[in-house]
ZATIMAR-282755 format. One line per 2 residues: number of its first residue (from 0); for each residue x, y, z of C-alpha. Coordinates in Angstrom, 1 decimal, m for minus. Example, Ala and Ser with C-alpha at 12.3 -4.5 7.8 and 13.67 -1.06 7.14 Angstrom:
ZATIMAR-282755
0	12.3/m4.5/7.8  13.7/m1.1/7.1
This chain:
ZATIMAR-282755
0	89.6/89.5/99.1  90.6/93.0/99.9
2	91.2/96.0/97.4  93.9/98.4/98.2
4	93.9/101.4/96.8  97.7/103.0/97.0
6	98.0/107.5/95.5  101.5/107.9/95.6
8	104.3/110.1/94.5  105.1/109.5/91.0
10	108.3/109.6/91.5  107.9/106.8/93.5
12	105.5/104.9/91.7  107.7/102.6/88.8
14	109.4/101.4/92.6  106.9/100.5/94.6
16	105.2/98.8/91.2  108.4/97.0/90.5
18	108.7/95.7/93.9  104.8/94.3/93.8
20	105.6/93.1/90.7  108.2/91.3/91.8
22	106.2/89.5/95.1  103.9/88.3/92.6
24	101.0/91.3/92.9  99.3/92.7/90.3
26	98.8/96.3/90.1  96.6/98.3/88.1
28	98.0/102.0/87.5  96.0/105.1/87.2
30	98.1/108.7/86.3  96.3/110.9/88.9
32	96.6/114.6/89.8  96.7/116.3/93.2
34	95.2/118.8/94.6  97.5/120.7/96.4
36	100.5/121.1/93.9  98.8/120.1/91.0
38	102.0/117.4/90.7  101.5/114.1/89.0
40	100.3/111.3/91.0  99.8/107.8/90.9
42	97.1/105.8/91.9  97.9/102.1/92.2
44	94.8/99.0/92.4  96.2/95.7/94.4
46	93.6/93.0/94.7  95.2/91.2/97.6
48	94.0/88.1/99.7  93.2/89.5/103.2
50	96.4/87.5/104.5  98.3/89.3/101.9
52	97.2/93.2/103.2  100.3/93.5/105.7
54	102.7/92.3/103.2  101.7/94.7/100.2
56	101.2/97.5/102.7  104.6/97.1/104.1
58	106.2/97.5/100.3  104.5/100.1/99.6
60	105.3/102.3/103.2  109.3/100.6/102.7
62	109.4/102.7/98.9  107.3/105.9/99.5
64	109.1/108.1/102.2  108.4/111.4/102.8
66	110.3/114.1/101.4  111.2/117.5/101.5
68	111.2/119.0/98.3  111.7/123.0/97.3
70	108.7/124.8/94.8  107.7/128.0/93.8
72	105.1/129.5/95.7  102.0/129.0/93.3
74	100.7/132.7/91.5  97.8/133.9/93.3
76	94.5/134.9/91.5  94.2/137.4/88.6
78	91.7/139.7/90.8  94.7/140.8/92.8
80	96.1/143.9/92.3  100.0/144.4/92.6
82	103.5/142.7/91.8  103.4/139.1/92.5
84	107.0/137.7/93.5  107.3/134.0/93.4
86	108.9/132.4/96.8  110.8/128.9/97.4
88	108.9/127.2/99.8  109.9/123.7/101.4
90	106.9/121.1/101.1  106.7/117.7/101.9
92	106.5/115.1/99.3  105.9/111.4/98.8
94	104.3/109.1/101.5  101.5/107.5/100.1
96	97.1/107.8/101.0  95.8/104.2/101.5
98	92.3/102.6/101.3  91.9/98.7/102.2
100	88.5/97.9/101.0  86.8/94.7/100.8
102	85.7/92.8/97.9  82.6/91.2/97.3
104	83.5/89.6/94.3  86.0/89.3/92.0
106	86.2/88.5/88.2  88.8/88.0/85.1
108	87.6/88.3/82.1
């Protein structure tokens, strides 16, 4: 048995879990928060049978693309002196950071 681990977009989350869902996985969800944006992420637990990996991974790459979305530029630090003026910049979004990891054993309760 293998444990993938999933941090997507949220945006993209209610998809790709609707989509497991719907193949018959069973997906823990965890509201996470990243580092770089300080957006709302989503980390997703899929205990999969090792034949099973491809297939879940595959759903989950199909429903969280990559993006380009437009933010302000974050303020800096209160040390710095001056007039701070706020920026669009375009960042990339979505995609999804995976970890297969294997299971040595597994348990309902």
């Amino acid at each position: 048995m293998k444990l993938i681990i999933a941090i997507v977009n949220d945006e993209d989350s209610i998809d790709v879990i609707d989509l497991l869902t719907e193949q018959g996985y069973r997906v823990t969800k965890l509201a996470t928060t990243g580092g770089f944006l300080k957006s709302g992420n989503t980390t997703l637990m899929i205990g999969v049978e090792k034949d099973k990996v491809k297939e879940a991974l595959e759903i989950v790459e199909e429903t969280c693309k990559t993006r380009k979305q437009v933010v302000t530029n974050p303020s800096p630090f209160s040390t710095t002196s001056g007039v701070y003026v706020p920026y669009p910049v375009d960042v990339e979004v979505g995609g999804a950071t995976i970890f297969v990891l294997d299971v040595d054993q597994f348990f309902k309760i």
